[in-house]
C-alpha positions in Angstrom: -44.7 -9.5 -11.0 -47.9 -7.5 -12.6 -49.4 -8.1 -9.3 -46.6 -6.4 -7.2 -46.5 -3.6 -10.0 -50.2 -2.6 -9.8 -50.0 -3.2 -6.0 -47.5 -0.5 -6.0 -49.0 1.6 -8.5 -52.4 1.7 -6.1 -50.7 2.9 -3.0 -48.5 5.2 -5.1 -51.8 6.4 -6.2 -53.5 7.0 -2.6 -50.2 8.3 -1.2 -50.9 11.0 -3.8 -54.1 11.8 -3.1 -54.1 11.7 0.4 -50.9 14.6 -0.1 -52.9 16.5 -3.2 -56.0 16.7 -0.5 -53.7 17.8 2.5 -51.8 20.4 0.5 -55.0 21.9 -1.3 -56.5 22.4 2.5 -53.7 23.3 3.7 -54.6 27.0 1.5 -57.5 27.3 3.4 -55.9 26.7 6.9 -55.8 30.4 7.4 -60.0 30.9 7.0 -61.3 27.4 7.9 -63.1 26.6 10.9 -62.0 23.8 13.6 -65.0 22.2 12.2 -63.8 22.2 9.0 -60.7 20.9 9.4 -62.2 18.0 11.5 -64.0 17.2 8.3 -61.8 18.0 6.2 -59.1 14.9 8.4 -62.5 12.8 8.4 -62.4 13.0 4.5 -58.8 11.9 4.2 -60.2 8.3 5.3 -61.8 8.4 1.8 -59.0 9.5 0.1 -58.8 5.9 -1.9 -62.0 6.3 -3.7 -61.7 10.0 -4.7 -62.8 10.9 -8.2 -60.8 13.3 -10.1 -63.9 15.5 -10.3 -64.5 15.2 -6.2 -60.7 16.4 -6.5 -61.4 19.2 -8.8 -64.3 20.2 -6.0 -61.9 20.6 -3.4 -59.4 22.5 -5.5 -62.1 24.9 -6.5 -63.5 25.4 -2.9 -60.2 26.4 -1.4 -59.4 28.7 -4.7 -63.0 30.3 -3.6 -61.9 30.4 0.3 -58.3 32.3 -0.5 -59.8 34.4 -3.4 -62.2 35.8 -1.0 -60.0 36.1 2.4 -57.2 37.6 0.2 -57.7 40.5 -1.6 -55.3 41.7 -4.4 -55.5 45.7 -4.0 -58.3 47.8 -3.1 -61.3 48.1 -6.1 -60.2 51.6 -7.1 -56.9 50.8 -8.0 -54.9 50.6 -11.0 -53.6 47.5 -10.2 -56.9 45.6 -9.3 -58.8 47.3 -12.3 -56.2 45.8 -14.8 -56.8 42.5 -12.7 -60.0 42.9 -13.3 -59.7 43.4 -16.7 -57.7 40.5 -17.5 -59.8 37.9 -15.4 -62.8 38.9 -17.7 -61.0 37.8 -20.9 
């Protein structure tokens, strides 16, 4: 029975994984390349061994894409320069 349990536990834990690195390229889908993506499917194969801070990488690169693809308000703007202010506390 422990067998069965971590059995399920592991593919619980991929199934997971391989939807956590679909969903956080899916933000980027907008700005990546065809190339990207094709890496991007390649690197689903290694979903199974991914380290939380590999996942952590990912995150932070499509945060990095959409942050710079999608911008808030114009510089000048009242909205943008209390943004501003807040993102440097």
């Amino acid at each position: 029975m422990r067998k069965l349990f971590m059995r399920v536990s592991s593919v619980n834990q991929i199934v997971t994984m391989i939807m956590t690195i679909v969903a956080v390229n899916l933000v980027g889908c907008k700005t990546m390349s065809a190339t990207d993506m094709m890496s991007t499917g390649s690197s689903l194969l290694e979903a199974t061994s991914i380290t939380d801070a590999q996942m952590m990488q990912e995150a932070r690169a499509a945060a990095v894409a959409s942050d710079q693809n999608n911008i808030l308000a114009p510089s000048n703007s009242k909205y943008q320069k209390r943004v501003n202010k807040l993102a440097k506390n």
